[in-house]
One Martini backbone bead per residue (centre of mass of N, CA, C, O) as a GRO file, in nm:
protein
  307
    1UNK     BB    1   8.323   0.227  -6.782
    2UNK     BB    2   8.369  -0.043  -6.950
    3UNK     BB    3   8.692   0.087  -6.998
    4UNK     BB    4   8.804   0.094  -6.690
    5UNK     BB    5   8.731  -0.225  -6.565
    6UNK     BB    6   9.040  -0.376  -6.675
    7UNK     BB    7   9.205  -0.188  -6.497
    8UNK     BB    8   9.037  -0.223  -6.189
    9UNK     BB    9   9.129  -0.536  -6.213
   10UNK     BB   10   9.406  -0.537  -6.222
   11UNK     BB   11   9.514  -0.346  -5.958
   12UNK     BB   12   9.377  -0.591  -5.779
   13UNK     BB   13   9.556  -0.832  -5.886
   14UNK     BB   14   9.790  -0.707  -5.763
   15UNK     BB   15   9.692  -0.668  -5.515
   16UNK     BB   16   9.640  -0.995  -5.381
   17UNK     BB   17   9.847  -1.122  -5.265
   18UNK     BB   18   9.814  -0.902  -4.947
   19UNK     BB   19   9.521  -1.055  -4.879
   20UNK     BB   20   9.643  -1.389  -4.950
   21UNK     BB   21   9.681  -1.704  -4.936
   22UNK     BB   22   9.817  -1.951  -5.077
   23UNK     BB   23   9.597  -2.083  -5.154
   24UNK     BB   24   9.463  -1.843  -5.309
   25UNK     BB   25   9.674  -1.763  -5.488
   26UNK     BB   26   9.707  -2.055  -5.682
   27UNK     BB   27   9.385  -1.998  -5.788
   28UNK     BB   28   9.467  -1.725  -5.910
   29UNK     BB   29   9.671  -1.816  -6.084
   30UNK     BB   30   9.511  -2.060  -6.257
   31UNK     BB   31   9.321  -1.816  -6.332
   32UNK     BB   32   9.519  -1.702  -6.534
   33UNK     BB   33   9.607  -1.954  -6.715
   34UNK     BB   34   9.315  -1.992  -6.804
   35UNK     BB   35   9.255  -1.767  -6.948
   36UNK     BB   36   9.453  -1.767  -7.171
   37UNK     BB   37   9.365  -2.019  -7.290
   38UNK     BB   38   9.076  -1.899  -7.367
   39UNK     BB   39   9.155  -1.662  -7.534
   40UNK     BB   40   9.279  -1.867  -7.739
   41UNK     BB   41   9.024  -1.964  -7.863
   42UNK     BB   42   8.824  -1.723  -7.914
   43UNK     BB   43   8.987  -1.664  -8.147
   44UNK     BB   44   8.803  -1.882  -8.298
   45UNK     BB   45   8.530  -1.878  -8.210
   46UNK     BB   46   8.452  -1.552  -8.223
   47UNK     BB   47   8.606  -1.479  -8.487
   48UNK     BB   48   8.629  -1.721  -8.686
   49UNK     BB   49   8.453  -1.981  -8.612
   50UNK     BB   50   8.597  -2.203  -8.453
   51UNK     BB   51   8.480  -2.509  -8.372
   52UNK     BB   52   8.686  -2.675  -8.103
   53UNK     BB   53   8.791  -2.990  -7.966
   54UNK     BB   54   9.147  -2.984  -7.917
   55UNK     BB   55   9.304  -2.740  -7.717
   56UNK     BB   56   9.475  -2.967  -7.528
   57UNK     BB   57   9.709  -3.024  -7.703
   58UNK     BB   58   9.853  -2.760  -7.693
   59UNK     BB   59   9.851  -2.714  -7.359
   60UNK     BB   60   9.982  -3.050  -7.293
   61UNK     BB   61  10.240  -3.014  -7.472
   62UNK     BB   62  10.373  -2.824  -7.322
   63UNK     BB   63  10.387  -2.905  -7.036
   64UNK     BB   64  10.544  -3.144  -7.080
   65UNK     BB   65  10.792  -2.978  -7.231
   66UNK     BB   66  10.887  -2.868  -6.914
   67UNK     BB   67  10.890  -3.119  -6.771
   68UNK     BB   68  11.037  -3.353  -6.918
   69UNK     BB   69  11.306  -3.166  -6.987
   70UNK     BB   70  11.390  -3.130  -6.684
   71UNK     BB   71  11.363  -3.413  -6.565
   72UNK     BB   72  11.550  -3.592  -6.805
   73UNK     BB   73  11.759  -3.298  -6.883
   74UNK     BB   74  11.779  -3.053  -6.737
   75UNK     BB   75  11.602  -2.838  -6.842
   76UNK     BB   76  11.521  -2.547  -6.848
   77UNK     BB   77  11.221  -2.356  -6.754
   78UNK     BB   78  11.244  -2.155  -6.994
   79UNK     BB   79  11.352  -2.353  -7.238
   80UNK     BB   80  11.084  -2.505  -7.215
   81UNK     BB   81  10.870  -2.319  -7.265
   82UNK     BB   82  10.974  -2.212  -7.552
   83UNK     BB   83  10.942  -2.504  -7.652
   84UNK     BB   84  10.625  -2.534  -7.628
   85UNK     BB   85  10.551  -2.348  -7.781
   86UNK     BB   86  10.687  -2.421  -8.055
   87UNK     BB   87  10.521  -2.707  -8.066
   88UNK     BB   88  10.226  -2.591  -8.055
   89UNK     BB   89  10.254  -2.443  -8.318
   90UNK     BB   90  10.340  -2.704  -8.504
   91UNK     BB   91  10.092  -2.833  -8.432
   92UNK     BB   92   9.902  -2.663  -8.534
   93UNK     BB   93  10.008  -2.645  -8.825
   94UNK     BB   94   9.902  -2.958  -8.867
   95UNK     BB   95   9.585  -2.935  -8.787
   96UNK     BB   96   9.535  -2.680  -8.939
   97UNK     BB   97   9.602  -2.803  -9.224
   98UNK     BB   98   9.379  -3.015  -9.208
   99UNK     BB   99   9.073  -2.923  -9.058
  100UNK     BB  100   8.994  -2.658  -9.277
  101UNK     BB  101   8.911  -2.862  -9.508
  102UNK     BB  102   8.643  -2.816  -9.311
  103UNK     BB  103   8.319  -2.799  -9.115
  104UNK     BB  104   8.217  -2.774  -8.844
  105UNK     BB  105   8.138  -3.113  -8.727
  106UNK     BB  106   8.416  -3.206  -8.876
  107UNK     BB  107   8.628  -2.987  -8.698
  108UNK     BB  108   8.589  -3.091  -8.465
  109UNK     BB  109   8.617  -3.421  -8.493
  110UNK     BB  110   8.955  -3.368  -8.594
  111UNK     BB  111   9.067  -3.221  -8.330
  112UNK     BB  112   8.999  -3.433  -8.143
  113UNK     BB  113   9.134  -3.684  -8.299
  114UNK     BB  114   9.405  -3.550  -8.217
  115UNK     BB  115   9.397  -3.549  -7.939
  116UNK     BB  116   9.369  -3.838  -7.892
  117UNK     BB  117   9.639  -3.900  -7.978
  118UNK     BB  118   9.809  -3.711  -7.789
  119UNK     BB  119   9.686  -3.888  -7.534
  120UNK     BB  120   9.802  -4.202  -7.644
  121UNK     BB  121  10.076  -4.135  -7.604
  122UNK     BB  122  10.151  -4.048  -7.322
  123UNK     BB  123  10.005  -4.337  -7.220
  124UNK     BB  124  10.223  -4.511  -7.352
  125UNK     BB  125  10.466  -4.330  -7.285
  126UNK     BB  126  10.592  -4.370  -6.973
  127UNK     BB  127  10.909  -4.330  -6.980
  128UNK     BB  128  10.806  -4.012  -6.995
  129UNK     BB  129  10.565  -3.932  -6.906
  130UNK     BB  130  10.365  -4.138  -6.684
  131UNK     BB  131  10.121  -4.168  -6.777
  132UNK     BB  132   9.877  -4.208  -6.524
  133UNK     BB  133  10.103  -4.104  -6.295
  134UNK     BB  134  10.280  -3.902  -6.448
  135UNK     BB  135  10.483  -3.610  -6.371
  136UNK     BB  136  10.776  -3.555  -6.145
  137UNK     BB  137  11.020  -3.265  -6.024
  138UNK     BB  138  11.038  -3.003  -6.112
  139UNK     BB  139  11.283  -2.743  -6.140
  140UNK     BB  140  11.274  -2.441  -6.101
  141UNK     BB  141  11.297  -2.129  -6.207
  142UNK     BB  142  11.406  -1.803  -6.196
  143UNK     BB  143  11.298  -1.450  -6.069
  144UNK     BB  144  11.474  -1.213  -5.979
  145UNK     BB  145  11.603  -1.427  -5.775
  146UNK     BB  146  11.315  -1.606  -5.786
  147UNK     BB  147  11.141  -1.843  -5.717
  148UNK     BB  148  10.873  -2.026  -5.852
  149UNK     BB  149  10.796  -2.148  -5.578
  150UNK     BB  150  10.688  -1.888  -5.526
  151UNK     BB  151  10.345  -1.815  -5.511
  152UNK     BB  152  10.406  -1.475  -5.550
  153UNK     BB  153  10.600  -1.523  -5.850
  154UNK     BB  154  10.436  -1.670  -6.037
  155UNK     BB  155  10.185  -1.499  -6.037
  156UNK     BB  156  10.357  -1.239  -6.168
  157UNK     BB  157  10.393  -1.381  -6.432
  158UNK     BB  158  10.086  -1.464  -6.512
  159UNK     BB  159  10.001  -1.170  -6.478
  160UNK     BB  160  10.210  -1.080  -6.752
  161UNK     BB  161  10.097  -1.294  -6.964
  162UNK     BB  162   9.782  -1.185  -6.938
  163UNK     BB  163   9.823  -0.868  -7.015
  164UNK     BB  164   9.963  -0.909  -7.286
  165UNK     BB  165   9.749  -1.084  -7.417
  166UNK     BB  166   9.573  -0.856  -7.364
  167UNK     BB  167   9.713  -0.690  -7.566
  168UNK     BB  168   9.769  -0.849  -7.822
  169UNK     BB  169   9.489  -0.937  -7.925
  170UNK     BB  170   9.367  -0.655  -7.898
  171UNK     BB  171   9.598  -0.610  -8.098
  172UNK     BB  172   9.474  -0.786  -8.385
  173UNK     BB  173   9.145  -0.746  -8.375
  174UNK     BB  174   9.208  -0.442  -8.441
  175UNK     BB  175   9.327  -0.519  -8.710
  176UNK     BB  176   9.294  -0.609  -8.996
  177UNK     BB  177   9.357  -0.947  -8.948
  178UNK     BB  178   9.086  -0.930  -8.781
  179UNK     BB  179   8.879  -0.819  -9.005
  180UNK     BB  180   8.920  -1.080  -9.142
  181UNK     BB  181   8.823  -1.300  -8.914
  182UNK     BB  182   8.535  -1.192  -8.907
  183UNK     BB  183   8.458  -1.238  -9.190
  184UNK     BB  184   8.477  -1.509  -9.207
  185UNK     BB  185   8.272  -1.590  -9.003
  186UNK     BB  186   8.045  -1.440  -9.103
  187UNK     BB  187   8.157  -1.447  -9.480
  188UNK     BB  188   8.347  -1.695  -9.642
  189UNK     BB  189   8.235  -1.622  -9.950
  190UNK     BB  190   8.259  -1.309  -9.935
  191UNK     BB  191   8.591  -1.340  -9.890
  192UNK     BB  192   8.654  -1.495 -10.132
  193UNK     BB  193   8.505  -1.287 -10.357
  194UNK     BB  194   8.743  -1.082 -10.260
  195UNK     BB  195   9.030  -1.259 -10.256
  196UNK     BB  196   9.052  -1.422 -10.006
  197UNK     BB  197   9.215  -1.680  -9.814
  198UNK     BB  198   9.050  -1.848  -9.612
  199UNK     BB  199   9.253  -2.099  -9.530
  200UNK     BB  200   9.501  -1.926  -9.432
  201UNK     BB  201   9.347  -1.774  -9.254
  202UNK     BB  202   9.250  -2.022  -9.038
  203UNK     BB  203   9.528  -2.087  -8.990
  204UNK     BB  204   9.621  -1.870  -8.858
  205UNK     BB  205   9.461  -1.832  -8.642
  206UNK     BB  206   9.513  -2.155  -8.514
  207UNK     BB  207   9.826  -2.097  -8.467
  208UNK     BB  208   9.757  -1.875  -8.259
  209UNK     BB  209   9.609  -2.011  -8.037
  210UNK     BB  210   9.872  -2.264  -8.019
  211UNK     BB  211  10.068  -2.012  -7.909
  212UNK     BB  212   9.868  -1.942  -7.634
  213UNK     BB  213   9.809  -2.210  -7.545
  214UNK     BB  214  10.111  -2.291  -7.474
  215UNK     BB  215  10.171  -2.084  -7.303
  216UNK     BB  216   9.955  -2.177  -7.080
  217UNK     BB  217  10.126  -2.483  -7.056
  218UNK     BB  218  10.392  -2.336  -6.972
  219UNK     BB  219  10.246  -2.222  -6.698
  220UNK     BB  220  10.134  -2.486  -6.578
  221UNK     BB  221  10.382  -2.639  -6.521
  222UNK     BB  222  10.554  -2.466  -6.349
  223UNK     BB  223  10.317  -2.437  -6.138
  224UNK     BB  224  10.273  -2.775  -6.093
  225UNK     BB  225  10.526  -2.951  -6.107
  226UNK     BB  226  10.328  -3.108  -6.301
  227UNK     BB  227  10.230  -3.412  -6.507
  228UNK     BB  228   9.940  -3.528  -6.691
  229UNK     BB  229   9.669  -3.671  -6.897
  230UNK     BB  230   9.447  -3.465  -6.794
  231UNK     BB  231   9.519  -3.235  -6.978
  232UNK     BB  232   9.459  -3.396  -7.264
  233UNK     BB  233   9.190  -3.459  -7.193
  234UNK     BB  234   8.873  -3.354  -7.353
  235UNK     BB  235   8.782  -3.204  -7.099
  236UNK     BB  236   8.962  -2.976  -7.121
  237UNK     BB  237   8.788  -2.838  -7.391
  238UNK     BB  238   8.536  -2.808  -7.261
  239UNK     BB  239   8.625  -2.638  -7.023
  240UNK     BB  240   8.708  -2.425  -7.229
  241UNK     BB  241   8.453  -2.341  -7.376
  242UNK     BB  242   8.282  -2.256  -7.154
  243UNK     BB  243   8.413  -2.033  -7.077
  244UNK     BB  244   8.371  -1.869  -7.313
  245UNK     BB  245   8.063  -1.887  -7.308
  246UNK     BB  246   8.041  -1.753  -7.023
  247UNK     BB  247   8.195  -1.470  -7.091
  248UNK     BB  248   8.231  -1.442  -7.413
  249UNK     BB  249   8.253  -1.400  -7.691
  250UNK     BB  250   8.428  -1.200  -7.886
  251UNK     BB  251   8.614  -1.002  -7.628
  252UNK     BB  252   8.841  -1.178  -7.478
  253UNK     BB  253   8.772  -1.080  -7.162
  254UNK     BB  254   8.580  -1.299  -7.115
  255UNK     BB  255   8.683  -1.565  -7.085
  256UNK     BB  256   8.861  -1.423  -6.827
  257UNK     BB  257   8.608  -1.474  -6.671
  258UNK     BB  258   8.495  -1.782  -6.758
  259UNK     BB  259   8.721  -1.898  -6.571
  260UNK     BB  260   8.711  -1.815  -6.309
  261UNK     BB  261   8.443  -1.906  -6.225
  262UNK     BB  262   8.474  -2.220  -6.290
  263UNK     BB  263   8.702  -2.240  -6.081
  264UNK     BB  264   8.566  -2.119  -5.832
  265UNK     BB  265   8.309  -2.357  -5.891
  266UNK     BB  266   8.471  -2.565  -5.840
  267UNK     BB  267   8.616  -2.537  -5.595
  268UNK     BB  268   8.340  -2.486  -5.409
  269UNK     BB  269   8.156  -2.737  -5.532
  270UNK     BB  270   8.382  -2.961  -5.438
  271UNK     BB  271   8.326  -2.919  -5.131
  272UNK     BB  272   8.051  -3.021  -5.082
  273UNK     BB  273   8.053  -3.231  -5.326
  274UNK     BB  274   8.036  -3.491  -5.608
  275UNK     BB  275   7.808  -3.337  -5.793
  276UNK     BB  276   7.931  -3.072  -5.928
  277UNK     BB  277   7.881  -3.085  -6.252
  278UNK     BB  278   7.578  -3.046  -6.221
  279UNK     BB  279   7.574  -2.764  -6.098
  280UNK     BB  280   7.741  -2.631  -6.331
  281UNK     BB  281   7.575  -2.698  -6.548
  282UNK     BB  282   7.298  -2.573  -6.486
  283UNK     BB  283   7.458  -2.272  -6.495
  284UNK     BB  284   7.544  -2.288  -6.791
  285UNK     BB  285   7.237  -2.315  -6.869
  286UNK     BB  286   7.147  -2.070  -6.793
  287UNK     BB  287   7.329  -1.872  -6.881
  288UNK     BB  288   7.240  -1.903  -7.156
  289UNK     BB  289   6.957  -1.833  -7.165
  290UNK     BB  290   6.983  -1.566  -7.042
  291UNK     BB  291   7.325  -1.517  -7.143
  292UNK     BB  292   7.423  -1.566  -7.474
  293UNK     BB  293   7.693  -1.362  -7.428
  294UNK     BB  294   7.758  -1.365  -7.181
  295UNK     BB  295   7.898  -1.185  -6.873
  296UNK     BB  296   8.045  -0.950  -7.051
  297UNK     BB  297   7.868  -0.935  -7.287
  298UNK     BB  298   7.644  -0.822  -7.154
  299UNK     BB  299   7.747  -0.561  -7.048
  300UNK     BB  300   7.821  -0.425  -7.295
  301UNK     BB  301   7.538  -0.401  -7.407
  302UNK     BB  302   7.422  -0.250  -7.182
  303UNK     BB  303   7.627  -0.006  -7.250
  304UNK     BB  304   7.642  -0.001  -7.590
  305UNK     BB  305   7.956  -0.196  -7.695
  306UNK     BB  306   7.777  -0.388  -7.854
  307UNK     BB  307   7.616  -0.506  -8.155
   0.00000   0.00000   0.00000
């Protein structure tokens, strides 16, 4: 059953445009390109076994580059795009380059301390960032003669690129180069005394997640047509975290459930108090205790289609 179960999660929202207002429309948006973002992750965590907290660096960094590129030079917002993941990609592979030769929190503080940096940049940066300010006026670019201002079109934009996303994933995880990363995870000692070169495939696997965090950030630029750096702070990372393991790590579909939620209860909690904080943490932390698999994770093992 729940072999296609995510099958007829797409199917509903395929059609969910048809029955939701422009701001539900928005935040389904929001959920589909956040969804990309943590799955980008999950490839580290769950996969991988490396645990990042600077994710948000290649996240914030696609987006500046898709608002910045079209802003001051009039780059469309396709090649904005483009620009996003390639600067993405290169970026993951310059600290996944340094991050690697550590490994537990000595590589979690290592990718923050990345992210921090690029944090201080756009801040002070202010002539192209605008600072704390933000930057915007994005000119959005069209699809199929409709622009992206429609946010009927938008939707289905980020709609096709998390399917694409849990398509290329889930062919990756399960190619010989998935089980390469999950030996990894697994037991990095005995995959190195097997011959696998450890740190070049835990490289490659930071610079995919990378340029997948990318795509989701320059999916992110286009639909908020605005960027500011709490793209970049450090609690987008956290935020992105939870994610992955609310919805359940290792499973690809779990953290885009694990998105889904978080963002649906920012939205709902964050109406009612000012302390939604609060009751999120404790949710999450419940979550934890009750599902240590997350959310997806838990459906499965009861299903008994995860080991």
């Amino acid at each position: 059953m729940t072999r296609f179960a995510p099958l007829a999660a797409a199917a509903l929202l395929a059609l969910a445009p048809a029955v939701l207002g422009n701001y539900g429309i928005g935040l389904l948006t929001e959920c589909l390109i956040f969804a990309i973002f943590a799955m980008s992750l999950d490839l580290l965590i769950g996969y991988t076994g490396l645990l990042s907290f600077g994710h948000a660096a290649f996240f914030g960094l696609s987006a500046y580059a898709v608002v910045t590129l079209n802003v001051h030079l009039g780059v469309n917002g396709w090649l904005g795009l483009g620009a996003g993941i390639v600067l993405s990609t290169m970026f993951a592979v310059l600290v996944g380059a340094v991050s690697i030769r550590v490994s537990g929190i000595a590589f979690l503080m290592v990718t923050l301390a990345f992210a921090q940096l690029v944090f201080s940049a756009a801040l002070k940066w202010r002539d192209v960032t605008g600072g704390t300010d933000g930057l915007g006026g994005l000119v959005r670019p069209r699809l199929f003669g409709s622009s992206l201002d429609n946010r009927v079109t938008m939707f289905y934009l980020a709609f096709a690129c998390l399917v694409a996303s849990v398509w290329a994933l889930r062919r990756l995880v399960a190619a010989p180069l998935g089980s390469v990363f999950i030996g990894i995870k697994e037991n990095a000692a005995r995959m190195h005394a097997l011959g696998y070169k450890v740190q070049r495939f835990r490289l490659l696997s930071f610079t995919i997640a990378g340029a997948f965090a990318g795509l989701a950030g320059g999916l992110y630029g286009l639909f908020n047509g605005y960027i500011s750096t709490d793209a970049l702070n450090w609690s987008v990372s956290g935020d992105v975290v939870i994610m992955v393991i609310l919805g359940g790590a290792g499973t690809i579909v779990g953290p885009a459930i694990g998105a889904a939620i978080f963002l649906v209860m920012k939205d709902v909690v964050s109406s009612w108090t000012d302390h939604w904080m609060f009751l999120i943490g404790a949710v999450f932390i419940a979550c934890v205790m009750v599902l240590p698999q997350g959310v997806w994770g838990a459906v499965l093992q009861v299903t008994g289609r995860r080991r």
